[in-house]
DRENTOR-726787 format. One record per residue (C-alpha): y, x, z. Coordinates in steps of 0.05 Angstrom, whole numbers, plus 32768, in hexadecimal, padded with zeros to 4 digits. Example, Ala and Ser with C-alpha at 12.3 -4.5 7.8 and 13.67 -1.06 7.14 Angstrom:
REM residues 2
7FA680F6809C/7FEB8111808F/
REM end
This chain:
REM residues 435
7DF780B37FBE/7DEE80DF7FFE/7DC780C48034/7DDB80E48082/7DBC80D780B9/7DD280EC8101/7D9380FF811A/7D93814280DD/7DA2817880F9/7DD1818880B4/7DF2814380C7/7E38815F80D4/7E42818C8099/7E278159806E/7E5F8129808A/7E9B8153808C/7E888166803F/7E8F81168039/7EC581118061/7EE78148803B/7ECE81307FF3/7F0781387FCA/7F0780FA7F9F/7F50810A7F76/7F3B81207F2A/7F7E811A7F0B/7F94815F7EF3/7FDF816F7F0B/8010814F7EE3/804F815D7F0D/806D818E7ED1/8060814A7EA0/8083811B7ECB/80BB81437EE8/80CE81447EA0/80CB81047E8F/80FA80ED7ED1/812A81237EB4/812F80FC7E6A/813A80B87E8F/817180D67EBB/818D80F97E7F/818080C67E4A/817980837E75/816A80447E40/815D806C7E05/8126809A7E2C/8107805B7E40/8103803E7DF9/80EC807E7DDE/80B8808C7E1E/80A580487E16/809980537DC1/8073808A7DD8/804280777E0A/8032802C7E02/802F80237DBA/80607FED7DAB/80A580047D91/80E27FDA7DB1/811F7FE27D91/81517FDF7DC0/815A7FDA7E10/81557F997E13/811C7F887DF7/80F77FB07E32/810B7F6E7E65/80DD7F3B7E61/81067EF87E5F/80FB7EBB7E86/80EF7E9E7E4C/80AE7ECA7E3F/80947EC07E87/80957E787E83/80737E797E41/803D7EB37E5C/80327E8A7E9C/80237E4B7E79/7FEB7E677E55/7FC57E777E9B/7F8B7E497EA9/7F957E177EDF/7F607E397F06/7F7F7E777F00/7FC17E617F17/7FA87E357F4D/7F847E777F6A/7FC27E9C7F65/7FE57E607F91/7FB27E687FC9/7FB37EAD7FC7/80097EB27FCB/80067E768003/7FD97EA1802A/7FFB7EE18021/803D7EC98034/80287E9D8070/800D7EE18084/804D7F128083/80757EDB8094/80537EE280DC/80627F2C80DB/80B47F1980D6/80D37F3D8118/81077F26813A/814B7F508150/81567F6D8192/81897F6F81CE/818C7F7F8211/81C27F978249/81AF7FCA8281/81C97FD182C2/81F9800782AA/82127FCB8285/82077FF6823B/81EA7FBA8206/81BA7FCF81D9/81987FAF8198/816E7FB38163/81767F8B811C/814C7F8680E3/81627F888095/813E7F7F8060/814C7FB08024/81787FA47FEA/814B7FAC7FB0/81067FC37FA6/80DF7FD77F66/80957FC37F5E/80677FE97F28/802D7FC17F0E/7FF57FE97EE1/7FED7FD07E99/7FBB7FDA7E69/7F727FE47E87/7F857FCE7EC5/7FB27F8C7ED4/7FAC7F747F28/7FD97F337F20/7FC37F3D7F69/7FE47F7B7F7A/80277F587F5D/80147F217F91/800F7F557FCA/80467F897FBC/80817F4C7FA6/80717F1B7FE7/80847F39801F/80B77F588002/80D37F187FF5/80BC7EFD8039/80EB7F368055/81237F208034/812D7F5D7FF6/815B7F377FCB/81447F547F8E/81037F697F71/80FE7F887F32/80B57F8D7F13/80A07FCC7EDE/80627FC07EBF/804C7FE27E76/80377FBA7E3F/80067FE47E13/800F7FC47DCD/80427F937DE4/80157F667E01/80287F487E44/7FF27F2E7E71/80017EEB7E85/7FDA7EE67ECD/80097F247EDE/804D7F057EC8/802F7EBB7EEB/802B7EE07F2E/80697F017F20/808B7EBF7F1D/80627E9E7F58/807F7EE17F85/80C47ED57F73/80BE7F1A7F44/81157F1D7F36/810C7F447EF8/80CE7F627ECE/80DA7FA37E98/80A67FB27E63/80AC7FFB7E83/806F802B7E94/805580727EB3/808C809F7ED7/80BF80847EAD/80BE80487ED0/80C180647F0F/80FD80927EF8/811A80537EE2/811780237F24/812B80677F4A/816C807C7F1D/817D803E7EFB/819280437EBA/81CA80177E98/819D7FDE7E85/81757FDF7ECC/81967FE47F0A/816F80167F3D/81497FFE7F82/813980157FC2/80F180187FD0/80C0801D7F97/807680057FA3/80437FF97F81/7FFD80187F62/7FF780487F24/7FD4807F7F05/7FE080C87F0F/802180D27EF1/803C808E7F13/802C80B07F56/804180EA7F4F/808880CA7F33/808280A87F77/807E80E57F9B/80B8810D7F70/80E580CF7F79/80DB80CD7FC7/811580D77FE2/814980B37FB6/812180777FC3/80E980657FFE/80A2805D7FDD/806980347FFC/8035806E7FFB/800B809E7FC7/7FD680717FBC/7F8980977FB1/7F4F80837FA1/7F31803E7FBC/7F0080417FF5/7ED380138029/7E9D801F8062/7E767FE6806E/7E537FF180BC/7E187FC080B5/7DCE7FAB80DE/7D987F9380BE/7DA47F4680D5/7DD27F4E808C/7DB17F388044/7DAD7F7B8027/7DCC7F5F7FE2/7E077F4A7FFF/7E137F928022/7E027FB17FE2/7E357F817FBA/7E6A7F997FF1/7E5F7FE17FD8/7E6D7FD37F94/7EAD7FB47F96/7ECA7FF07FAA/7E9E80167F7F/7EB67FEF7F42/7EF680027F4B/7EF880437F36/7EC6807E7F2D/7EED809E7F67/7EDE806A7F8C/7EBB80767FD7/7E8880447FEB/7E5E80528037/7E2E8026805B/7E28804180A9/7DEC801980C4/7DBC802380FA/7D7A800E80DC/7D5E803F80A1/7D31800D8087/7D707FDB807C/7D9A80148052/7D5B80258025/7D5F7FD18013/7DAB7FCA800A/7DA180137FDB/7D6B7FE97FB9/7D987FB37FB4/7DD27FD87F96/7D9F7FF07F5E/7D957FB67F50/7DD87F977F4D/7DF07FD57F21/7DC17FBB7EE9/7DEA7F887ED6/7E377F947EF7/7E607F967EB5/7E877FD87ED1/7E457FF67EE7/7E52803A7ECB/7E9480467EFC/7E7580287F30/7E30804A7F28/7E6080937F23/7E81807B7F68/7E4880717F80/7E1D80AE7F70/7E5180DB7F73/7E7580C67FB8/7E4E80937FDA/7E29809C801A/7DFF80728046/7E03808A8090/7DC4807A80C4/7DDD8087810F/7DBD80838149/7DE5804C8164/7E2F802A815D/7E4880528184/7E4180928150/7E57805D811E/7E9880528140/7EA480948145/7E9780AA80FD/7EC5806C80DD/7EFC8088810F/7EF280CD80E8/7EF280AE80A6/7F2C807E80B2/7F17804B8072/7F468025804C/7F1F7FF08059/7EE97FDF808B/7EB27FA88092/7E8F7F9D80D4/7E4A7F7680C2/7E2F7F78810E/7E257F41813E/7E607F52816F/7E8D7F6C8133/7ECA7F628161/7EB37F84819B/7EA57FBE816A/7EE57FBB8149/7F077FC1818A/7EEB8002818A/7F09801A814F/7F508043814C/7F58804F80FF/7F4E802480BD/7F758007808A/7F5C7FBD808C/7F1C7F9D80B0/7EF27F6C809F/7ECA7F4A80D2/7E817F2080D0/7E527F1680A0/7E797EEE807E/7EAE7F1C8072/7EB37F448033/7EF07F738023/7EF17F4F7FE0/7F0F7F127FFE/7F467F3B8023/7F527F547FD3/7F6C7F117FC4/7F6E7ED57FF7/7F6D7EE28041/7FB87EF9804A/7FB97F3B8069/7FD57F6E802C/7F9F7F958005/7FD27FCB8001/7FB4800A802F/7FAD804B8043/7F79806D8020/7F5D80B3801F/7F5780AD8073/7FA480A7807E/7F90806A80A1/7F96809E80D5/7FDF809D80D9/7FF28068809E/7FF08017809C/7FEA7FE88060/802A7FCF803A/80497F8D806A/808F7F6F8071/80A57FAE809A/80A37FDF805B/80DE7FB4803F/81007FB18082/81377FDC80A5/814D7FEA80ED/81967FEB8105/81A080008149/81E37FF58165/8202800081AB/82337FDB81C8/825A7FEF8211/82977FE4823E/82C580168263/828F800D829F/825180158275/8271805E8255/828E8069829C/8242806382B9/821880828277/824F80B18260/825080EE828C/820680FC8280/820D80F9822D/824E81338240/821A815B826C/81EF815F822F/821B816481FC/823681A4821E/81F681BE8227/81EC81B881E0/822681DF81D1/824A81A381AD/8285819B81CC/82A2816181A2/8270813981AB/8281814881FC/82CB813A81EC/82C680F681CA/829E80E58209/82C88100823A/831080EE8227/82F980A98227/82DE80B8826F/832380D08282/83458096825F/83258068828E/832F809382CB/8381808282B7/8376804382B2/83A4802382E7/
REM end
């Protein structure tokens, strides 16, 4: 853990070597999954069958076999405690009340040249969500990708998630269910990615993939861009918690580790203004890692990429989140939305004591989808709009071309394009005829 402190006169090298810590260990694997698109464009079922064989050690025997039925989500969702499943109801009533705020509505208007002009919103046709298998399964994440795409209308919503050993994991295919998931495929890794982007005989392809993976899921993301929209290249997770000392130290410390937790690329800073307060919530994460049951990745997070930051004042705290644009934010002060107001870039806040990003994870309704790796810069979290298209039209009269039209011919001759001047101007002439 590095500990900064603005007063040092070796303060701003030591932050821009944080700022710049580069927390992506995945070797390249761009070769390994460029092939593997190429066999399921070549091959379609049968490369997923034999990918599948090959990769999550169960061995289906034909296509159809990689769908799970209805009949196996209903039987997988009925083995999910009630408490389980009654979490997973809050959570989805909360999430959708959410993004069904963020529905736009269409636009018109007329000038005074008379032109009319309007905007409508579509949703997309189909999308593709990827859920992780095997050590990681975020019923969640199905939760926050599948919802507002629904909310926005997407008529179909096709699920991929790989079933190491053939097991299916119930809370996953419940939330699945509770989203109004269309379809789910037993399908995994790039192959699934080449598959919802292509289509193959047996499953039809989509429009927008989204959706976490590993690193070969991401980078199929990437290499598929293009044929299809994707929601982002997601990197590791990240938080900075701005606290004072009128915060318990424990539950500051607790903050930190749920991101740590995550994964041992992980980032995890505390900005504070009271040195005395970060040496007790440092104490108190010690503490806590004794007996967190994923205390080794969160104690590599931690040691290797965590920071706590001791400024002079909020003002230097404000400025510092704005360079490190979080994916998600926590504002432990007094006044948190008087400080908030202050800052231009993060993923997600999380305001008052009260507050913790872990509860944004799951129940508050806002998506947990977000920019990571300080693209919170230029980049928002996943909402309705991601599965959402503009149409602009134009509508106008022989007065309204007649008033607009001979500036568009100015232009277009400027331009050198003098069809585009014609179309324009023998309508012009047309209505000079007119009797």
């Amino acid at each position: 853990m590095k500990w900064l402190d603005t007063r040092e006169a070796g303060f701003e090298p030591s932050f821009l070597a944080l700022l710049n810590d580069a927390r992506e260990t995945t070797t390249r694997v761009d070769g390994a999954v460029s092939a593997i698109i190429t066999e399921v464009r070549q091959k379609g079922d049968v490369a997923l069958l034999e990918l599948t064989r090959r990769f999550d050690r169960w061995n289906p025997t034909e296509p159809a076999a990689l769908r799970v039925t209805a009949a196996e989500m209903e039987a997988a969702a009925a083995t999910v405690p009630a408490e389980q499943l009654e979490a997973l109801q809050t959570a989805a009533r909360r999430i959708e009340a959410f993004h069904r705020a963020q529905l736009p509505t269409d636009l018109e208007l007329t000038d005074a040249e008379g032109v009319t002009t309007g905007m409508r919103w579509g949703a997309i046709d189909a999308v593709g969500l990827y859920v992780p298998g095997g050590k990681a399964a975020y019923p969640s994440s199905v939760l926050m990708n599948a919802l507002p795409a629904r909310v926005a209308g997407v008529a179909r919503i096709a699920m991929c998630v790989p079933t190491p050993d053939g097991v299916l994991n119930p809370l996953v295919l419940a939330a699945a269910r509770l989203a109004g998931v269309s379809e789910v495929w037993r399908i995994g890794g790039a192959q699934a990615i080449a598959a919802l982007a292509w289509g193959t005989a047996m499953l039809a392809p989509v429009d927008r993939i989204v959706g976490p993976g590993n690193a070969y899921v991401a980078e199929a993301k990437r290499q598929v861009f293009g044929r299809v929209g994707i929601d982002s290249i997601a990197g590791p997770s990240e938080v900075v918690v701005l606290a004072d000392a009128g915060n318990d130290p424990r539950h500051v410390a607790l903050d930190l580790l749920a991101q740590a937790e995550h994964d041992e690329a992980a980032q995890s800073i505390l900005i504070t203004d009271d040195a005395a307060f970060g040496r007790r919530v440092a104490e108190a994460l010690e503490q806590a890692l004794q007996t967190l049951p994923r205390a080794a990745i969160a104690r590599q997070s931690w040691d290797q990429h965590g920071a706590i930051i001791l400024v002079r004042d909020w003002a230097e705290a404000v400025e510092l989140t704005n360079r490190l644009a979080p994916e998600h934010l926590q504002v432990m002060v007094e006044a948190p939305r008087a400080l908030m107001s202050r800052i231009r870039h993060a993923g997600a806040a999380f305001l008052g004591r009260f507050c913790p990003e872990a509860v944004g994870d799951y129940v508050a309704g806002p998506n947990h989808v977000l920019p990571t790796g300080r693209t919170a810069r230029f980049a928002s979290g996943l909402s309705v709009f991601d599965f959402l298209k503009r149409t602009t039209w134009v509508e106008a009269d022989a007065r309204a071309l007649s008033a607009i039209g001979g500036a568009a011919v100015t232009l277009a001759r400027a331009e050198g394009l003098d069809a585009h001047a014609m179309s324009v101007a023998v309508r012009l002439d047309a209505i000079e005829k007119r009797p």
